[in-house]
N, C-alpha and C positions, 0 to 999 in steps of 0.2 A: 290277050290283054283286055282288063274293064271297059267298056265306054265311058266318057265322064263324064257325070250328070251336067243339068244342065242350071246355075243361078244367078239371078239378076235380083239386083239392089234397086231400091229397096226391098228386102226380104219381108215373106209372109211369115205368118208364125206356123203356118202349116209347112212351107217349104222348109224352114230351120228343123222343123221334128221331122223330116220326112231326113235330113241328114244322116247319113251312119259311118261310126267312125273306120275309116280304111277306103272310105270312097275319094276316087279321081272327081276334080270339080272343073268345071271350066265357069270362071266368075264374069259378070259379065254387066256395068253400070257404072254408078258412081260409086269410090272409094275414096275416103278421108286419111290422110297421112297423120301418124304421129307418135313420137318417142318420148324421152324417158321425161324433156324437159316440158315438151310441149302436157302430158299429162298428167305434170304436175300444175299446170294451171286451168286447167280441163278442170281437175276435181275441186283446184280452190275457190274456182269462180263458179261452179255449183254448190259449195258450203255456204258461199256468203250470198247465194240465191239469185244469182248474175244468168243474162242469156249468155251461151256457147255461140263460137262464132258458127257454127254449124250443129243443125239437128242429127240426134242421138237414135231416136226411135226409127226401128227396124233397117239401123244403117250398117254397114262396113270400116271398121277401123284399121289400117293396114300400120304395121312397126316399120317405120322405113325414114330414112333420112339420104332422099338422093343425091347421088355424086352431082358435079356442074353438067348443065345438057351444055355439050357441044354443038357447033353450032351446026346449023340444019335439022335438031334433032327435037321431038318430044319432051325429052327430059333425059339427066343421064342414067347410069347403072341403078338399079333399085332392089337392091338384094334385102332381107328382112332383117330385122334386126331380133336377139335373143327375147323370147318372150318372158321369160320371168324375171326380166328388167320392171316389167310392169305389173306386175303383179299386187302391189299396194296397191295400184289406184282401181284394179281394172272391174270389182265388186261394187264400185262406188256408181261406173257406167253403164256396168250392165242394169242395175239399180233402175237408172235411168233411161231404159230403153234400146240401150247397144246390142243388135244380136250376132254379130259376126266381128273377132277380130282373127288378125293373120301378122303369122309371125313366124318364129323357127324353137324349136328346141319345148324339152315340156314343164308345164308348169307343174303348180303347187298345191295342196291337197285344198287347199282354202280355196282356190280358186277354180279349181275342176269343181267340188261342190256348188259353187257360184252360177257355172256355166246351167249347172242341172238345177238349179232352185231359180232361175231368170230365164230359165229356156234357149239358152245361146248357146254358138260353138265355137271351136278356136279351128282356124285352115293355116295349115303350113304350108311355104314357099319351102323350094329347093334353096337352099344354101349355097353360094358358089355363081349360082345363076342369074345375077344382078342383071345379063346385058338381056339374056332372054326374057325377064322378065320386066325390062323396058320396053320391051317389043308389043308386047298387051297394051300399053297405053296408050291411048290417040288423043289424050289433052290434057295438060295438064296447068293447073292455077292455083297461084298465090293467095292463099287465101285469110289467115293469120300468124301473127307473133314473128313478123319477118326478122328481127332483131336474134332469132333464135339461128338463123341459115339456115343450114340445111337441116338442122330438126326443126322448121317454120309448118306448121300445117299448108297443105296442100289439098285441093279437089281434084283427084284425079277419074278422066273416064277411062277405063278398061275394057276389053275385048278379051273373053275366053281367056282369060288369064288363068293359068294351068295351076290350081291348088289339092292338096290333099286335105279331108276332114281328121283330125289330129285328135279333139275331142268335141264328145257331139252333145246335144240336147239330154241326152238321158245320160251322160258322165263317164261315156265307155271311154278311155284313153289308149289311145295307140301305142303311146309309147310304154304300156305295160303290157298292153295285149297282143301288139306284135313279139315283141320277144318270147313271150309263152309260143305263142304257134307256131314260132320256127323251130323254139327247142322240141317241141313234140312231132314237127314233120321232117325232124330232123332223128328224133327217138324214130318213128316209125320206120325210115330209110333203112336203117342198122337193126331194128326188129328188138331192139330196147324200147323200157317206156321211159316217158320220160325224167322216172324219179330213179331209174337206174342208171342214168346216161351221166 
């Protein structure tokens, strides 16, 4: 099994190109919560030339709308939310300095272009895995749009928080490239290629 690298927020722009997609991460700093509602006011109040309630440049955006923290706890479940929910806005941030968001599932051709023309990448969380990936967190704070709940922006600190790079700085996408290399380590197994298989 990979070792997984190691990245801490804020990110450099050499450590985002040093990214490649298929790599194990362990993330490790501050990360900013937010979905579908929260950025749509993210980009409205950079159209009308507004400060964000938190800065953009060489930050971490995570899709996530946590369950209630029970009590004693952190924060509750934090599983990610579908990434090409965001997809409108997310060329507008990276525009503006965003170099890492995280999320689940893949995006859109407009927007993998984005990642590779602003130098950003997208890390995916496991699915399913909200409780473990509450486990990562050692603080987390309110930070705006409480009126939204639980899609409220949040500052969250994290610990090795277990991500995969999904799509990287130069626009490799996983979720096209993995499927070719298993159908061809899958041609090889059976000694087909794999335009015969």
């Amino acid at each position: 099994m990979r070792t997984p690298k190691t990245l801490h927020t804020p990110v450099s722009p050499e450590a985002v190109a040093a990214l490649v997609s298929g790599d194990l991460i362990h993330l490790s700093g501050v990360v900013y919560t937010a979905r579908d509602a929260a950025h749509q006011r993210l980009v409205a109040q950079l159209q009308a030339g507004q400060l964000l309630p938190f800065p953009l440049r060489n930050q971490a955006l995570f899709y996530v709308g946590p369950s209630p923290t029970p009590p004693g706890k952190i924060i509750g479940a934090c599983g990610p939310t579908t990434g090409r929910r965001m997809d409108v806005y997310t060329p507008s941030l990276l525009a503006n300095g965003l170099k890492i968001v995280i999320g689940k599932g893949p995006r859109s051709r407009e927007v993998i272009a984005a990642f590779k023309e602003y130098q950003a990448a997208y890390l995916v969380a496991i699915g399913g895995a909200a409780a473990l990936l509450a486990q990562s967190v050692k603080k987390a704070e309110l930070l705006a749009y409480p009126e939204l709940g639980p899609e409220a922006v949040y500052r969250l600190e994290v610990e090795k928080m277990p991500l995969i790079v999904a799509i990287d700085s130069q626009g490799r996408d996983l979720f096209a490239l993995g499927p070719k290399a298993y159908a061809e380590e899958g041609a090889e197994g059976t000694g087909e290629t794999a335009n015969d298989a």
